[in-house]
C-alpha positions in Angstrom: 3.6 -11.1 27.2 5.1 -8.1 25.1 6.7 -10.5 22.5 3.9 -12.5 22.1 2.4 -9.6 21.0 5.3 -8.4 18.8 5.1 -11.8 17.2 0.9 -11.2 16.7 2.0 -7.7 15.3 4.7 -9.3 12.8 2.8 -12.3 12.0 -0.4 -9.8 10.9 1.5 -7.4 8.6 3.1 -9.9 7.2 -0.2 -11.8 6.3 -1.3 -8.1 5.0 1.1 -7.6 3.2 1.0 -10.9 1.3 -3.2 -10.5 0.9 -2.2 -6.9 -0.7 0.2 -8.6 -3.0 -1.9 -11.3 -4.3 -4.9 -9.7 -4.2 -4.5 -5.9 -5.0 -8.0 -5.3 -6.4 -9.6 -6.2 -3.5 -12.3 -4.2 -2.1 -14.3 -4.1 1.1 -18.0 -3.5 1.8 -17.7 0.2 1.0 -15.6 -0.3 -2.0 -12.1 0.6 0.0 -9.1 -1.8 -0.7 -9.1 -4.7 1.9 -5.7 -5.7 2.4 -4.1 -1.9 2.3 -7.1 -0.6 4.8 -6.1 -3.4 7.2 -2.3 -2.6 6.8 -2.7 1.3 7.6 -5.3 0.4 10.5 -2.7 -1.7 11.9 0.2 1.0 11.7 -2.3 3.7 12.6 -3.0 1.4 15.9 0.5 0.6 16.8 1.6 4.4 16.3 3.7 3.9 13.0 1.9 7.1 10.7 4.2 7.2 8.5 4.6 3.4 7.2 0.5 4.1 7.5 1.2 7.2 4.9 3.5 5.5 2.6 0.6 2.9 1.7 -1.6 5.7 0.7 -2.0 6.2 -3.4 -1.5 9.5 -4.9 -4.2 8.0 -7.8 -6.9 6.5 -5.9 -9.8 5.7 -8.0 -12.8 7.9 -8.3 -15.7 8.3 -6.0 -13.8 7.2 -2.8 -11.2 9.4 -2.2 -9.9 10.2 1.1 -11.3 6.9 2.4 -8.0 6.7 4.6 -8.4 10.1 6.4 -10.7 8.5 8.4 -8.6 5.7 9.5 -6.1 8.6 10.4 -8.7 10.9 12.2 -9.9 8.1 14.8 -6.2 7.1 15.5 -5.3 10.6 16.3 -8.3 11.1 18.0 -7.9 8.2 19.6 -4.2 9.2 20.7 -5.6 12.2 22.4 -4.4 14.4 20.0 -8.0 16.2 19.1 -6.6 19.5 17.0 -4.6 17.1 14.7 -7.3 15.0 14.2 -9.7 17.8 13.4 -7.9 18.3 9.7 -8.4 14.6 8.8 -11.9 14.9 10.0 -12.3 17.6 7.4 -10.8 15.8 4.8 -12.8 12.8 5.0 -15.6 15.2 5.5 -14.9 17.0 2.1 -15.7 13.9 0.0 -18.0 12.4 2.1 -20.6 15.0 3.5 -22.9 13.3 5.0 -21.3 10.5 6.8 -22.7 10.5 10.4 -19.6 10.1 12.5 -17.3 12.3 10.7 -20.3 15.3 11.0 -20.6 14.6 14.7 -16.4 14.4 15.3 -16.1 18.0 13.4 -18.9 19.2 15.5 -17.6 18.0 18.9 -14.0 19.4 17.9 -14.9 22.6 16.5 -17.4 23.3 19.6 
């Protein structure tokens, strides 16, 4: 059962990593690239932060920076790790004040 999975896991990233090559400008519902959101979500779910760090851009465009602090905030959260993800609730929070579940995680953590 565990190599199946291993062979779901491979097969995904490398599918990915191919949308993120041929279609780099590719953006989702909320204007967040596709293909690289996928790729950190996967790595964030399977544990791997930092091959989910080394696919975040130093010069992401403006207006929707920080869009992968939340990825990182639920994962760690999600880990059970609660203090760690506090900081990347923050962040996202910076640059996006008003978003619902971000306001609610920095209030449950904090309190």
């Amino acid at each position: 059962m565990e190599l199946v999975a291993d062979q779901e896991q491979e097969r995904a990233t490398r599918l990915l990593k191919r949308g993120l090559e041929v279609f780099p400008t590719a953006t989702d519902r909320y204007g967040d690239p596709t293909f690289r959101k996928e790729l950190i979500r996967l790595y964030l779910n399977e544990g791997h932060y930092g091959d989910a760090r080394s696919l975040i851009l130093s010069d992401e465009p403006a207006g929707r920076p920080g869009w992968h602090n939340i990825l990182f905030a639920r994962a760690i959260e999600n880990a059970g790790r609660p203090k760690q993800a506090l900081h990347y609730w923050r962040e996202f929070l910076a640059t996006h004040p008003t978003h619902s579940e971000a306001v609610a995680a920095v209030g449950r953590l904090e309190g």
